[in-house]
N, C-alpha and C positions, 0 to 999 in steps of 0.2 A: 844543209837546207832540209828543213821537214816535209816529206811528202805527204799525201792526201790519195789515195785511188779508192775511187767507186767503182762499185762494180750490182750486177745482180736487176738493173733493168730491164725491161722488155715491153712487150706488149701482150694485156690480160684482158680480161672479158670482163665486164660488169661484173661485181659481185666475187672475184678472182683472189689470190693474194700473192705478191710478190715479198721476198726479202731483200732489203739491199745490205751493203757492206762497206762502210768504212777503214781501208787497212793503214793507218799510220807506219813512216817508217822509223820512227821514235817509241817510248812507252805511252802510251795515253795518260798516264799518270806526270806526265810533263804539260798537262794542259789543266788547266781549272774549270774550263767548259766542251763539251762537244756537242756541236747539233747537228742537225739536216735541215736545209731552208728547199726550197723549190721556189722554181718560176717556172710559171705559166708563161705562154705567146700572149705580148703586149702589158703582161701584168706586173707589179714589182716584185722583186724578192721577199720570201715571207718567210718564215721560221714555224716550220715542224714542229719539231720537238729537241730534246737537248736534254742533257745528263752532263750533272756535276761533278767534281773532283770524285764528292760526297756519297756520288751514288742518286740524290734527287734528280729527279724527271718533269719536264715539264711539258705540254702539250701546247698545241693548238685547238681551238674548241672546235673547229670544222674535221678534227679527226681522232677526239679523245674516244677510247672505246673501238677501237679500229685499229690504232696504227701503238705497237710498240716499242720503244727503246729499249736495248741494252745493251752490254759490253763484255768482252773477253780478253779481261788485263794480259793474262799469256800472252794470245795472240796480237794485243795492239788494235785489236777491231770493236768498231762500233756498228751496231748491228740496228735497223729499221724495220719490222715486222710488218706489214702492210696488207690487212685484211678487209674483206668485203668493199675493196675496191668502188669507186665511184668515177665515170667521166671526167667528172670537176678535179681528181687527182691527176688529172694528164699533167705531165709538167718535168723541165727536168729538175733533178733534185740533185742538191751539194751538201758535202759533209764542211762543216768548219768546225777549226780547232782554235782555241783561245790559249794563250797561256800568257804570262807576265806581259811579256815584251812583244808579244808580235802572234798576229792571227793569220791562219792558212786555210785556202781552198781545196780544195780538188777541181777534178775538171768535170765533172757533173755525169750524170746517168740519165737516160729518158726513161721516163715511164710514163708507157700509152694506155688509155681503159678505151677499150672500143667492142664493141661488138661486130 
């Protein structure tokens, strides 16, 4: 069974910046996609950002120029960069993985922008 842990949450100050971490317990290269989605209280699930087999990045426009994706094939991790923080990114945030046959969670991280 493939696992999923986040980790690297907290709570940041306006304008702050967190990273988070995606650690599979497989290669990531077992997957064709990985993103981060987040949900907000009361909002639906939304997708972040994501990184393909390929290496392509995709964003969201509420946090391109802000927030960056990448990965560390060694280690199995997918990594979140999370800059200049905004309120509106309060939310917890999940890594999914895609691969052929079957897609995986984790169990989500909070991250709080407060002052």
């Amino acid at each position: 069974q493939v696992q999923l842990v986040e980790s690297g949450g907290g709570l940041v100050q306006p304008g702050g910046s967190l990273r988070l971490s995606c650690a599979a317990s497989t290669s990531i290269f077992s997957f064709f996609v990985v993103g981060w989605y987040r949900q907000a209280p009361g909002k639906q699930r939304e997708l972040v950002s994501s990184i393909a087999y390929g290496g392509n990045t995709n964003y969201a426009d509420s946090v391109k120029g802000r927030f960056t994706i990448s990965r560390d094939n060694a280690e199995n991790t997918v990594y979140l960069q999370m800059n200049s923080l905004k309120p509106e990114d309060t939310a917890v945030y999940y890594c999914n993985a895609k691969s052929l046959s079957a897609a995986y969670w984790g169990q989500g991280t909070q991250v709080t922008v407060s002052s």
